[in-house]
DSSP file (Angstrom, degrees, kcal/mol; ACC not computed):
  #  RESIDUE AA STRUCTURE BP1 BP2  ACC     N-H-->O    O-->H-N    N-H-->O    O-->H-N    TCO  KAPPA ALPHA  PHI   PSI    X-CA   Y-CA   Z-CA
    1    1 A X              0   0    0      0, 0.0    19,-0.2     0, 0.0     2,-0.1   0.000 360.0 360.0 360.0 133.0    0.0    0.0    0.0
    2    2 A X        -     0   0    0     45,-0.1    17,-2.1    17,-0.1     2,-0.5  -0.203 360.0-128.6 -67.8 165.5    1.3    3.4   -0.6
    3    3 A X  E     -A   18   0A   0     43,-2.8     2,-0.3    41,-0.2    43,-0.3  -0.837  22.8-159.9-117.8 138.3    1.9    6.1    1.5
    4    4 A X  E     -A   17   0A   0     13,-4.1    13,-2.0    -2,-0.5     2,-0.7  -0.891  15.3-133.6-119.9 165.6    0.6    9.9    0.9
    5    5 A X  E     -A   16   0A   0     -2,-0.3    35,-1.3    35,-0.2    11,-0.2  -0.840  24.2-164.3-108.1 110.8    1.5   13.0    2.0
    6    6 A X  E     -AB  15  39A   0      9,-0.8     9,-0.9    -2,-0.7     2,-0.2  -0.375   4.1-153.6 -84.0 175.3   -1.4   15.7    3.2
    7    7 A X  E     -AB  14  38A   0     31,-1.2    31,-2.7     7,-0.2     2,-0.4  -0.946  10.6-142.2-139.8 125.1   -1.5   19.3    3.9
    8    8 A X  E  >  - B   0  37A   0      5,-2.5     4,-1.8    -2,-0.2     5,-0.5  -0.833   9.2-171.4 -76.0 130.9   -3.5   21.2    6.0
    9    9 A X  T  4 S+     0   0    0     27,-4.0    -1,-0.1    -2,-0.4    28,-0.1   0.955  89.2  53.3 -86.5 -27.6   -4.5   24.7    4.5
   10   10 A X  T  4 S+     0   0    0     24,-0.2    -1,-0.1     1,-0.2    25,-0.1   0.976 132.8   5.2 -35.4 -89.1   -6.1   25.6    8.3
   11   11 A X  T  4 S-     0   0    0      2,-0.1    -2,-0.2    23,-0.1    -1,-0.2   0.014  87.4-120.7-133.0  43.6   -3.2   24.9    9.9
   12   12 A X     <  +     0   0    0     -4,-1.8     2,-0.6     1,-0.2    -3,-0.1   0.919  55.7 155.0  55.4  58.0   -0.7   24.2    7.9
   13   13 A X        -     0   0    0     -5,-0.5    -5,-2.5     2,-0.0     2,-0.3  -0.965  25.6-157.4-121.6 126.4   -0.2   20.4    9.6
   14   14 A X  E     +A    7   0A   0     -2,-0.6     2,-0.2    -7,-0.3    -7,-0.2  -0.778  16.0 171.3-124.4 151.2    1.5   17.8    7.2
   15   15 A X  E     -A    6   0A   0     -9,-0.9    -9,-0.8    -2,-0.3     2,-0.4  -0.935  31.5-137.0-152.7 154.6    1.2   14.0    7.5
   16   16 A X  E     -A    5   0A   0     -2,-0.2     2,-0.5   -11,-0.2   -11,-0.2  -0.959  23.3-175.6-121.9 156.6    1.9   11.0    5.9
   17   17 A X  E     -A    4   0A   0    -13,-2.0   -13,-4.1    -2,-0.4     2,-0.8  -0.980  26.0-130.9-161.5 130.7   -0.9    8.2    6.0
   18   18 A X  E     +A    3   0A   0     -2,-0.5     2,-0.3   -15,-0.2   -15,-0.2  -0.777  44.7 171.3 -88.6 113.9   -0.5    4.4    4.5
   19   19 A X        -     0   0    0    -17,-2.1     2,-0.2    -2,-0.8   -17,-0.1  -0.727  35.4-107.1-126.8 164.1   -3.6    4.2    2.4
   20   20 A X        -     0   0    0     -2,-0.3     3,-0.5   -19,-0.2     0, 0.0  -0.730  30.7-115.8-105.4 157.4   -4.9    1.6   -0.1
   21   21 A X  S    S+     0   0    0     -2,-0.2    -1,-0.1     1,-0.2    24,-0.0   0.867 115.9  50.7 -77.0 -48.3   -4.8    2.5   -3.8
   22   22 A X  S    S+     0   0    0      2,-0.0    -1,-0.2    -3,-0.0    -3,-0.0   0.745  90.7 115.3 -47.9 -30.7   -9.0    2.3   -4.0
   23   23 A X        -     0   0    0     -3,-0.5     2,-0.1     1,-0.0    -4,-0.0   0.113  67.4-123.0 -40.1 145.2   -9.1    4.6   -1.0
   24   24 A X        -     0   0    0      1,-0.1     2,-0.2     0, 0.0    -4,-0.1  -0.779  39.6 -88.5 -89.8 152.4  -10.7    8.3   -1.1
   25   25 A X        -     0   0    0     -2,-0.1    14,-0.1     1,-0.1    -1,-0.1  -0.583  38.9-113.9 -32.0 114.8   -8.8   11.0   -0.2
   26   26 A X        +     0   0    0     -2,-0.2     3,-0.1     1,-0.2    -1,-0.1   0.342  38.0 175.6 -64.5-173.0   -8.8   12.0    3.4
   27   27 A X        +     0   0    0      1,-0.3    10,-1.8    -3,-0.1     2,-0.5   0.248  50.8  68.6-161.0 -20.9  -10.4   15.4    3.7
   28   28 A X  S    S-     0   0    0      7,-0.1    -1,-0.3     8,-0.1     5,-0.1  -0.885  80.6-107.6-121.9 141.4  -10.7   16.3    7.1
   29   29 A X        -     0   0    0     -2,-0.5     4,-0.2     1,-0.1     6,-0.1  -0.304  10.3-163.9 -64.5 154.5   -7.5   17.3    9.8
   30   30 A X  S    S+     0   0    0      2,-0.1    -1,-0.1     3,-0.1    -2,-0.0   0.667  89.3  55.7-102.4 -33.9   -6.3   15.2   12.5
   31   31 A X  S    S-     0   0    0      1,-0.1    -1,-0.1     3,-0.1    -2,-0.0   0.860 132.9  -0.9 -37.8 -82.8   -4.7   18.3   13.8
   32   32 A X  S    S-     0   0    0      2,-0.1    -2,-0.1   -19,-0.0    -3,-0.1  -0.135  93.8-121.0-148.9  25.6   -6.9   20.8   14.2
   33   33 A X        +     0   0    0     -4,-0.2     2,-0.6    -5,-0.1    -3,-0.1   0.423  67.4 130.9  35.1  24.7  -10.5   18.6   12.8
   34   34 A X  S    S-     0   0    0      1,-0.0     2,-2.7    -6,-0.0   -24,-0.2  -0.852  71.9-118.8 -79.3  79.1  -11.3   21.2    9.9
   35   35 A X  S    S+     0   0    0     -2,-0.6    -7,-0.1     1,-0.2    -2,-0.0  -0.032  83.4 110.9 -17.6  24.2  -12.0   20.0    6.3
   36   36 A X        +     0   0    0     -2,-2.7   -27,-4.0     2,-0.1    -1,-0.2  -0.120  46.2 143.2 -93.6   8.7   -8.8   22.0    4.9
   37   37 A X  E     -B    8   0A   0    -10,-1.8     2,-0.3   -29,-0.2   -29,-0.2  -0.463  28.5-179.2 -76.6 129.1   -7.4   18.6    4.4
   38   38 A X  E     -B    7   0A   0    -31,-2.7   -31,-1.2    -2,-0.2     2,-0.3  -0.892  23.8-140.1-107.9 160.5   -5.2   18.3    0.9
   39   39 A X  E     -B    6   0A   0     -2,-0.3     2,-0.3   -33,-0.2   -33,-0.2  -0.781  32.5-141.0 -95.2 157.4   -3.2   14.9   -0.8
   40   40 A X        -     0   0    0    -35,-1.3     2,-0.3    -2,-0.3   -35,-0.2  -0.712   6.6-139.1 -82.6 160.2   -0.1   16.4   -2.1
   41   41 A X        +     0   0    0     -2,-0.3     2,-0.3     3,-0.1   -37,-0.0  -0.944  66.0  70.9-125.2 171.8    1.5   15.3   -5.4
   42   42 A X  S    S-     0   0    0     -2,-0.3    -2,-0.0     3,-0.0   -37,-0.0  -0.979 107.2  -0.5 118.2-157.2    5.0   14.8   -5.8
   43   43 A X  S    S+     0   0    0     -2,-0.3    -2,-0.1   -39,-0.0     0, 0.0   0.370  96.6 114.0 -79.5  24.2    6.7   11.8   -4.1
   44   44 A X        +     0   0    0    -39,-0.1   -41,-0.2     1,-0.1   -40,-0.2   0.636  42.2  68.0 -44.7-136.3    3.9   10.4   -2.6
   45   45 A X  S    S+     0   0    0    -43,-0.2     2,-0.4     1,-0.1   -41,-0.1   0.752  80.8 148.4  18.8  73.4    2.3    6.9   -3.7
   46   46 A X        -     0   0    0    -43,-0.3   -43,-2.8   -45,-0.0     2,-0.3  -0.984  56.1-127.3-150.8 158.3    5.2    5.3   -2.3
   47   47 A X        -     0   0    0     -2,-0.4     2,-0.4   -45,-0.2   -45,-0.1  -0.526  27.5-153.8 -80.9 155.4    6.3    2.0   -0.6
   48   48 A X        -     0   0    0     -2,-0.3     2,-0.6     2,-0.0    -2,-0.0  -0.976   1.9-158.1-129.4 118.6    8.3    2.6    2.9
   49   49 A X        +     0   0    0     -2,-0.4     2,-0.4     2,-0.1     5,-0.0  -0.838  18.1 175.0 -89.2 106.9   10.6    0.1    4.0
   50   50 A X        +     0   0    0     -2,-0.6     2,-0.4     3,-0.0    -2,-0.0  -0.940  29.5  60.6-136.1 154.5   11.3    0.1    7.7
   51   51 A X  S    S-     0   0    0     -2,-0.4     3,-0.1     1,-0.1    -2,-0.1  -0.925  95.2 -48.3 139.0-151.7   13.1   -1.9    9.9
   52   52 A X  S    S-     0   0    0     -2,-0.4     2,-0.1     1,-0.3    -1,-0.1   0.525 101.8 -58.0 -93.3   0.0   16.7   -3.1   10.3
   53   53 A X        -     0   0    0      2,-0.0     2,-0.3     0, 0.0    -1,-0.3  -0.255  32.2-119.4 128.3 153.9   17.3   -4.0    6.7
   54   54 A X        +     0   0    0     -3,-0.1     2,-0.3    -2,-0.1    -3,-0.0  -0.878  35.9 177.5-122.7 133.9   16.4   -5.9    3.7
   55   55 A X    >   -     0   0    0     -2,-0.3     3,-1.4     1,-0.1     4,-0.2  -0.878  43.3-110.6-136.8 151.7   19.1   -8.3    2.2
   56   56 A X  G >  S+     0   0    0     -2,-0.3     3,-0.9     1,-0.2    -1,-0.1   0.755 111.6  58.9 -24.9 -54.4   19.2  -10.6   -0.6
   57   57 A X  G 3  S+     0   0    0      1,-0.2     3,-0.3     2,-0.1    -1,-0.2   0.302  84.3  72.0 -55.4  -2.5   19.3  -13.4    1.7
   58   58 A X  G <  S+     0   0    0     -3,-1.4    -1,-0.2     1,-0.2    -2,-0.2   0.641 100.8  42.0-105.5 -13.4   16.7  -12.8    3.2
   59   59 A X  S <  S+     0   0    0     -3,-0.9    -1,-0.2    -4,-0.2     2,-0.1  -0.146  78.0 131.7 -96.5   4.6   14.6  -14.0    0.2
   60   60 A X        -     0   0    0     -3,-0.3    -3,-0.1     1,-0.2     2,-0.0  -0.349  56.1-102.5-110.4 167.7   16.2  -17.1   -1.2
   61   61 A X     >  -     0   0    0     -2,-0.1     4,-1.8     1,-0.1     3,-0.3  -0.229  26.3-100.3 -88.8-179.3   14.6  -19.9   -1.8
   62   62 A X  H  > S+     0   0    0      1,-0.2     4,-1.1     2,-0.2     5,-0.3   0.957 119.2  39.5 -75.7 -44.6   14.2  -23.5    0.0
   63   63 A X  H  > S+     0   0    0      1,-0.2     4,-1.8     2,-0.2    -1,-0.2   0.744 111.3  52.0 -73.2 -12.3   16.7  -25.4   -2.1
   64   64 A X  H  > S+     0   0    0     -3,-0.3     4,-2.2     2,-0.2    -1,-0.2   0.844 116.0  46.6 -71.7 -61.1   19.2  -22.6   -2.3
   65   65 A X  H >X S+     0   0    0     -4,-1.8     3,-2.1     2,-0.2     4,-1.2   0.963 114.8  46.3 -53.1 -93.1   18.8  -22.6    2.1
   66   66 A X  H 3X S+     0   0    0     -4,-1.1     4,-1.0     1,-0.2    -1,-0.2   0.721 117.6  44.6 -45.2 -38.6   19.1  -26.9    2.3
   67   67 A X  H 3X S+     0   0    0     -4,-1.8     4,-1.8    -5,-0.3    -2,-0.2   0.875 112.7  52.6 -47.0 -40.7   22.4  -26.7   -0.2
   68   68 A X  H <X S+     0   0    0     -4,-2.2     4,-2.0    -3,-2.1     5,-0.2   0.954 115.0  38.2 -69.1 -70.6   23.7  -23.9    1.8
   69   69 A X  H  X S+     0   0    0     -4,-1.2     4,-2.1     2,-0.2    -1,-0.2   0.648 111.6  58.1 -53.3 -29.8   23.4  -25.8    5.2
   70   70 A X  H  X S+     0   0    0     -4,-1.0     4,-2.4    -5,-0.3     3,-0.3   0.982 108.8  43.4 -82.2 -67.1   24.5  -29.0    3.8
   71   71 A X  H  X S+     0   0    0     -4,-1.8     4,-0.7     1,-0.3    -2,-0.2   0.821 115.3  49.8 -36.7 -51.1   28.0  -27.5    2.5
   72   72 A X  H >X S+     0   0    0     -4,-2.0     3,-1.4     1,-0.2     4,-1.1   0.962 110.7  48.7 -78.0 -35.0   28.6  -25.6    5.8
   73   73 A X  H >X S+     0   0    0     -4,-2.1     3,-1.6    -3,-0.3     4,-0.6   0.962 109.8  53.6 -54.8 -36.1   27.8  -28.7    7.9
   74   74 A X  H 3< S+     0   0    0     -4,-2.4    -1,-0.2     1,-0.3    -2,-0.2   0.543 105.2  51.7 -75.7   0.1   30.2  -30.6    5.7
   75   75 A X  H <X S+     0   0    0     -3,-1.4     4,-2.1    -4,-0.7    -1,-0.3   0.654  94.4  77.6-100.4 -24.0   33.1  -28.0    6.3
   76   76 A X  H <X S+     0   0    0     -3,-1.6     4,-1.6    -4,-1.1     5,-0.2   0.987  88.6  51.8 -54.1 -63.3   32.6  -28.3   10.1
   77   77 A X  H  X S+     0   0    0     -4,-0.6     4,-0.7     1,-0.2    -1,-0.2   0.721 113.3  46.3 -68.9 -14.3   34.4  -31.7   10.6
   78   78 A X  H >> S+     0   0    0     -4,-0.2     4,-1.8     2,-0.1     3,-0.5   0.888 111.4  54.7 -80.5 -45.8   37.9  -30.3    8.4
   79   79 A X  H 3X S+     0   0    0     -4,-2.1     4,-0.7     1,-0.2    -2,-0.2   0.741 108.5  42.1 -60.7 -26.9   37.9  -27.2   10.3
   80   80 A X  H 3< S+     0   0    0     -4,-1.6     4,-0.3     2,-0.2    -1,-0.2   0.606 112.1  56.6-110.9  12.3   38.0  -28.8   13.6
   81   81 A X  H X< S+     0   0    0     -4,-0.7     3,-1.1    -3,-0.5    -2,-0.2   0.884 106.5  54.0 -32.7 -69.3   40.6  -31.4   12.3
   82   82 A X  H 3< S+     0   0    0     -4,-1.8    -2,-0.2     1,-0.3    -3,-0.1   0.675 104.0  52.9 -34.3 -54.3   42.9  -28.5   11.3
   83   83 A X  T 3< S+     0   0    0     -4,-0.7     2,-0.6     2,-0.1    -1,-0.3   0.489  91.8  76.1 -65.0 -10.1   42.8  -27.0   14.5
   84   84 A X  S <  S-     0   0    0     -3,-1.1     2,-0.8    -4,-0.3    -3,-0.0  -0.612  82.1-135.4 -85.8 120.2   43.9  -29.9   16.5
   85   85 A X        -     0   0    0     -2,-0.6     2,-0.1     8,-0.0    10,-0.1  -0.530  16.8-123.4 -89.8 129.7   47.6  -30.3   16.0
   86   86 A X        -     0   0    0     -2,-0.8     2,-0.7     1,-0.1     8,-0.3  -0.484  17.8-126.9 -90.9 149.1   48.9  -34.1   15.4
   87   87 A X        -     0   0    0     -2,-0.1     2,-0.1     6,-0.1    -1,-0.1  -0.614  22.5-133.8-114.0 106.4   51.4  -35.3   17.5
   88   88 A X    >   -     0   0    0     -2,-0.7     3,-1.0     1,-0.1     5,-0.1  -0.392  43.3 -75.4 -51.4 130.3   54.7  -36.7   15.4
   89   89 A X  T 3  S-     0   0    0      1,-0.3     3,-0.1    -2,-0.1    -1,-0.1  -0.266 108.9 -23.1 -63.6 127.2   56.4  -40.4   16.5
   90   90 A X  T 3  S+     0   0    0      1,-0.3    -1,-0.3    -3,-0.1    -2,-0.1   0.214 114.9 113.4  77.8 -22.9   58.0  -40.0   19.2
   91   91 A X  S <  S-     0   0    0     -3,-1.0     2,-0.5     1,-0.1    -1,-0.3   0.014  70.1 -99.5 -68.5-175.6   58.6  -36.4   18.9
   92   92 A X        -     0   0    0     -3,-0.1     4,-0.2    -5,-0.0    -1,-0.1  -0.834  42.8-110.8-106.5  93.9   57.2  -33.5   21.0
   93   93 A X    >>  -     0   0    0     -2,-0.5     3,-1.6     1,-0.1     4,-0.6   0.391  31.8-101.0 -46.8 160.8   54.4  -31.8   19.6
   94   94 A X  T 34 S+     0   0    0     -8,-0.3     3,-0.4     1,-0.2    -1,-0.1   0.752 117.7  55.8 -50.9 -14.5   54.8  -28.2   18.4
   95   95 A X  T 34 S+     0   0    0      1,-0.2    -1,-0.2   -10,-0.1    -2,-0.1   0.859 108.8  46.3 -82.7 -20.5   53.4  -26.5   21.2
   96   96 A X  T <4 S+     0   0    0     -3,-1.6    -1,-0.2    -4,-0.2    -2,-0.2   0.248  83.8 129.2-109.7  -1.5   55.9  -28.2   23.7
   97   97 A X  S  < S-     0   0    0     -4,-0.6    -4,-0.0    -3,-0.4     0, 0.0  -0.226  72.2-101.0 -37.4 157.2   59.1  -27.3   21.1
   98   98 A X        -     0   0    0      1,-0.1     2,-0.4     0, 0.0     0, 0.0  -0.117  44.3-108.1 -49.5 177.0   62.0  -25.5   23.1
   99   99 A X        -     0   0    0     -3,-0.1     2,-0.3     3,-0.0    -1,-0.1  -0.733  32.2-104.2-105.4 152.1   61.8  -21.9   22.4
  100  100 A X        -     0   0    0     -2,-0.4     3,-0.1     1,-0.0     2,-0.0  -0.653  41.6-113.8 -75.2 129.2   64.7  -20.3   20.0
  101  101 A X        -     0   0    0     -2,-0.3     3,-0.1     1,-0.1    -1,-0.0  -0.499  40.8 -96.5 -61.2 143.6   67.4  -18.1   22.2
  102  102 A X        -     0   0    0      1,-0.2     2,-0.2    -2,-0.0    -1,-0.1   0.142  38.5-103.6 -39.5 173.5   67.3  -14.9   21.4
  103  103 A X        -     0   0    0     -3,-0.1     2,-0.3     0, 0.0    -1,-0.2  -0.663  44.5-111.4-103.5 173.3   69.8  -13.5   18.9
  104  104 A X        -     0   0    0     -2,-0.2     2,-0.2    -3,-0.1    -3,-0.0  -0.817  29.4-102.2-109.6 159.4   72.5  -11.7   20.8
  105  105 A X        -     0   0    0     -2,-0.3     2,-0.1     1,-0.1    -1,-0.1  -0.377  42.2-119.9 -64.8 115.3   72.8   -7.7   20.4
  106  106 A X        -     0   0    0     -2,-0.2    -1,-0.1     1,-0.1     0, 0.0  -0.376  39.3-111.4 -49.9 125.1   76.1   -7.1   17.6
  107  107 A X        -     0   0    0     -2,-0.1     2,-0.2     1,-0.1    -1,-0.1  -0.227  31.4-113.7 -73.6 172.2   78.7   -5.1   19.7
  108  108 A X        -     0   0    0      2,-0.1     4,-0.1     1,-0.1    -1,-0.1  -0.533   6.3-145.3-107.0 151.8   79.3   -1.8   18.7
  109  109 A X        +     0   0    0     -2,-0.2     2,-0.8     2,-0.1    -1,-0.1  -0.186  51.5 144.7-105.0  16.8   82.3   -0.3   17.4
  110  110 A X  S    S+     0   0    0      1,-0.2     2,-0.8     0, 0.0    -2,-0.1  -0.546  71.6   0.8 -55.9 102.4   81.6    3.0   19.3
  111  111 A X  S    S+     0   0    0     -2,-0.8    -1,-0.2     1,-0.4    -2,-0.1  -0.556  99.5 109.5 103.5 -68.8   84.6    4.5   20.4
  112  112 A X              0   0    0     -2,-0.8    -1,-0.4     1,-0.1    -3,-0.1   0.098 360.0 360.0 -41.2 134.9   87.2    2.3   19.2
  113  113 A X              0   0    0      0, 0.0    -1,-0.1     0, 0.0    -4,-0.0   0.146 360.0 360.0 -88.0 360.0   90.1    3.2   15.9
């Protein structure tokens, strides 16, 4: 349903009002209850979209949805493979490696011919 915009000519009072396209024009203010009521023309007849947003996604169909679900479930069990780190014969795993010594500072030639 579109939305229009009035004018009052009484007291100058503006509105917008979600009306059906068969509807009559309103005629009388809401404002100030006097029969001064006008539609505007201009961008009126218009849809209004409100909320937190409208996405592509949000719209897709059911088989597009069950492929979608099926592929991310199937990605779950490699991902948490991946993270687990496997443990080498006999070795030490990486997390338990020695740490690398620092490198040592080069001395300085400061002063010295």
């Amino acid at each position: 349903m579109p939305t229009y915009e009035y004018l009052c000519d009484a007291c100058g009072h503006t509105f917008d009002e979600l009306q059906s396209f068969s509807d009559e024009p309103l005629t009388k203010c809401p404002n100030c209850k006097k029969k001064k009521l006008r539609r505007l023309f201009g961008t009126g007849a218009a849809v209004l979209f409100k909320g937190s947003g409208f996405y592509e996604t949000d719209y897709r169909s059911e088989s597009y949805k069950t492929a979608a679900k099926a592929e991310s479930d199937s990605a779950k069990p490699a991902a948490t493979e991946a993270a687990t780190p496997a443990k080498s014969d006999g070795g030490t795993p990486p997390s338990e490696a020695p740490a690398a010594k620092p490198a040592t500072p080069a001395k300085s030639n400061k002063g010295k011919k």
